[in-house]
N, C-alpha and C positions, 0 to 999 in steps of 0.2 A: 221777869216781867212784873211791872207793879199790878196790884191788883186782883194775881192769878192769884185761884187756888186748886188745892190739890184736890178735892173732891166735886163731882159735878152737882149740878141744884136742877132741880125740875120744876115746872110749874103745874099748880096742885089748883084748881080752884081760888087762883087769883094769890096766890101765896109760893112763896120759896120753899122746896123742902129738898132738904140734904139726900143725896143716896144713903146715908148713913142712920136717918131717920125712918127710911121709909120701912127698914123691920121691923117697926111699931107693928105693923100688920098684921102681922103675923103671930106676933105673942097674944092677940086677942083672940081669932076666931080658925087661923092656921090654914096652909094651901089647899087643904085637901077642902076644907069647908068653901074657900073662895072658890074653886073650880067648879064645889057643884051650884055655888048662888051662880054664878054666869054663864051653866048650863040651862038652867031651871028657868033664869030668868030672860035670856037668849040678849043681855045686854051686857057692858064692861063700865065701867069708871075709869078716866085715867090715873086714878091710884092705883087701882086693881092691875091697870096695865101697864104701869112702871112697875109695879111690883114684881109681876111675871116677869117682865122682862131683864132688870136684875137679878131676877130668880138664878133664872138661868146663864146666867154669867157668874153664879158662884159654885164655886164644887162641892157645896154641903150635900151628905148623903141623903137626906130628906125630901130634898129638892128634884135627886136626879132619877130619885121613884117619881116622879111625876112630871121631867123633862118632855114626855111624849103627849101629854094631854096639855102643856104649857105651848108646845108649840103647833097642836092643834088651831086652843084659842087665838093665837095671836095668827094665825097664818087667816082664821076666819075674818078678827076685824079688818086685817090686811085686802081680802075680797069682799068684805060686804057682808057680809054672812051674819057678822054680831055687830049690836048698834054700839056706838061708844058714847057716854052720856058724860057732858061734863059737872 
């Protein structure tokens, strides 16, 4: 098909960003630090939560120490429980 590409693009605050960019995130401040600012602060960003949720569709060992808290957050913004700010 013209046009396709192989990797999917999310909308970021009015901007395109690659799945392939969104690990930027992590080399700066790392999941464990993102989980407890979106504990702490009882809200998510949609970077934060494409993030996660990428997370967990990869099988890096790092990640999958903290699958259980990964799917905590996102089952809450799913019911309400955490605000999502864009």
């Amino acid at each position: 098909m013209p046009g396709t590409s192989m990797q999917k693009k999310s909308r970021v605050k009015g901007r395109s960003l690659r799945t392939d960019q969104i690990g930027t995130i992590s080399k700066s401040i790392g999941i464990k630090k993102i989980i407890t600012q979106i504990y702490s602060s009882k809200k998510i960003s949609r970077e934060q939560q494409v993030y996660l949720m990428s997370s967990l569709l990869s099988n890096e060992a790092k990640v999958q120490a903290y699958k259980c808290s990964i799917n905590r957050i996102l089952e809450a913004v799913h019911t309400g429980q955490l605000i999502r700010v864009d």
